[in-house]
N, C-alpha and C positions, 0 to 999 in steps of 0.2 A: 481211171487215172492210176501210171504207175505208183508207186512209192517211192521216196527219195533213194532207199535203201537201193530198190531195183534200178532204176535211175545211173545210181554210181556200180552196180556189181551188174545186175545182168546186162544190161547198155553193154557193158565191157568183156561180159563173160558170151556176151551172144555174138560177138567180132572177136574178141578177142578171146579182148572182149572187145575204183581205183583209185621238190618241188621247185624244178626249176624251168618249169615250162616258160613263165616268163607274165607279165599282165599281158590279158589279153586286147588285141586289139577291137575295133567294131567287128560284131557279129558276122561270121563267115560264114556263105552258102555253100552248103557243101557240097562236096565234088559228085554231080550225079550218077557217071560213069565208076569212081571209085566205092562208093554207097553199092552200087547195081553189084560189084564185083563181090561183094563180101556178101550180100542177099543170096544171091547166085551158088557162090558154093555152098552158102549153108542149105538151101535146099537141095542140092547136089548132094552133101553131107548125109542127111536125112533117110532119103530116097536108093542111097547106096548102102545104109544099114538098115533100110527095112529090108532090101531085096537080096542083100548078100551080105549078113554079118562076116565079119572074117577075124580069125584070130591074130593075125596079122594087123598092126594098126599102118592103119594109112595117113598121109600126111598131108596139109592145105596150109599153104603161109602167105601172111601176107603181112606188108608194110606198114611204119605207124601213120604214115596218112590214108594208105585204106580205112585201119580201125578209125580212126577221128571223123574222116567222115562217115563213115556209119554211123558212130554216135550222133551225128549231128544230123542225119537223117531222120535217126531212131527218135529223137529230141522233139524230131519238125513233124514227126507223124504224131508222136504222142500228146501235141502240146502240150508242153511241157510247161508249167506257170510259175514252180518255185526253180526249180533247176532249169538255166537258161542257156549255157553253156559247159560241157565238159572237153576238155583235151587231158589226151595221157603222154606221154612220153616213156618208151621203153627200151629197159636195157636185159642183161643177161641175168638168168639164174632168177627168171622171175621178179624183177625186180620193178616197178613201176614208181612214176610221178607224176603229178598232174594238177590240175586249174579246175575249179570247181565255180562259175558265177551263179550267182544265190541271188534269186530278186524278189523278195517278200514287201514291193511298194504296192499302198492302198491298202493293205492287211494288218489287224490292229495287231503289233507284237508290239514286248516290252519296251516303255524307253534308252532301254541300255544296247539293241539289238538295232544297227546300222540294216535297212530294208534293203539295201545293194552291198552287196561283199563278193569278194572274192579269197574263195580259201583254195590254198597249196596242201599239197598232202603228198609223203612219199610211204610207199607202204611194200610188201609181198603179194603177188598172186597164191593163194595157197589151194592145191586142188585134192581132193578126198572121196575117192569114189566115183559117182555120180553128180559131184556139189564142188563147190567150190567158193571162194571168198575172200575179197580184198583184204587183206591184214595191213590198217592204216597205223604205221609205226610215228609216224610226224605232219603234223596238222597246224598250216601258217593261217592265217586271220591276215591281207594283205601282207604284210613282211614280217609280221610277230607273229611266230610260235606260242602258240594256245593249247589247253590238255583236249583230251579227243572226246571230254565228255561233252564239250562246245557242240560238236558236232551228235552226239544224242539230242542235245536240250535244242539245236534247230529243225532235228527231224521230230520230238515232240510239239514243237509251234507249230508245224509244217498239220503234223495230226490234228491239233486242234483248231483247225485253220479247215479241218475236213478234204486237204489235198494230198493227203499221202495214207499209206497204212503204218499203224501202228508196229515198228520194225526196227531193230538195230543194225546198225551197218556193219557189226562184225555175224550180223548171222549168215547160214549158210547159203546159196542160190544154187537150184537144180541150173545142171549144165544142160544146153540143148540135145536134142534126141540125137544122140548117135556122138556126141564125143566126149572122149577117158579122159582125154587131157589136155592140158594149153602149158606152153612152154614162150617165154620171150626170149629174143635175142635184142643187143642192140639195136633200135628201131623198127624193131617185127616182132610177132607173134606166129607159131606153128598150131596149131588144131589138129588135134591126133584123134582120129575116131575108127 
């Protein structure tokens, strides 16, 4: 089982990959053709810098409903039990927002802790090397704005609940083999490997 932490960064960082996306509607199946196109280059990605690094970085883009459905692929392969839904929404200069639904029903958490939520977060993509990391600068609880330790103290329940690893969302995530950097624009992402 992934991590929650993996869940929100590499989900994002292996497509893209992360608040006004908006409440989400019923559960969307994602686009199998758009899911297929983002698998596709990233092993493309891979297999063209094992066989031919190049100093040169080359370039793969793609649209924010390619990445979402990814994600939601990535979601449906992993079964995913506490993270049920993610959508991002992206703009330039690295800049991201997005829908996080949380479903911890049937799980004993404290009474203070709503089993269905939906949290907004707008944050940076921040990239460093080989790694890379959501920098979640604002984090909504349905329409109220809550501090980002919320979002620790759910991925500790998530631990002791034995469904996640023991992980901060501001830690780092190795970037897939073969790409230096991820760059957003308005409704895309570029993958420079």
């Amino acid at each position: 089982m992934t991590s929650i932490r993996r869940s929100f960064v590499a989900l994002f960082l292996a497509s893209t990959f992360a608040v006004a996306v908006g409440a989400p509607a019923a559960r969307q199946i994602p686009s199998h053709d758009a899911a297929q196109r983002v698998l596709k280059a990233l092993d493309r990605i891979q297999a063209e810098s094992l066989a031919a690094p190049s100093a040169r970085l080359r370039r793969s883009e793609f649209d924010e409903g390619d990445v979402n459905a990814y994600i939601a692929f990535r979601l449906a392969e992993e079964k995913e039990d506490v993270l049920k839904e993610l959508k991002l929404k992206l703009f330039g200069e690295n800049k991201v927002e997005g829908m996080a639904r949380i479903d911890l029903t049937g799980r004993k958490v404290p009474a203070f802790i709503k089993p269905r939520m939906n949290l907004y977060f707008e944050g940076l993509l921040v990239v460093r090397g080989p790694q890379a990391r959501l920098d979640i600068r604002r984090l909504f609880l349905e329409g109220q704005e809550i501090p980002l330790l919320v979002l620790d103290a759910l991925i500790d329940i998530a631990v002791k609940l034995g469904k996640a690893d023991a992980e901060s969302i501001r830690a780092w995530v190795d970037l897939p083999y073969g790409i230096k950097d991820l760059k957003t624009r308005a409704g895309g992402l570029a993958l420079y490997y």
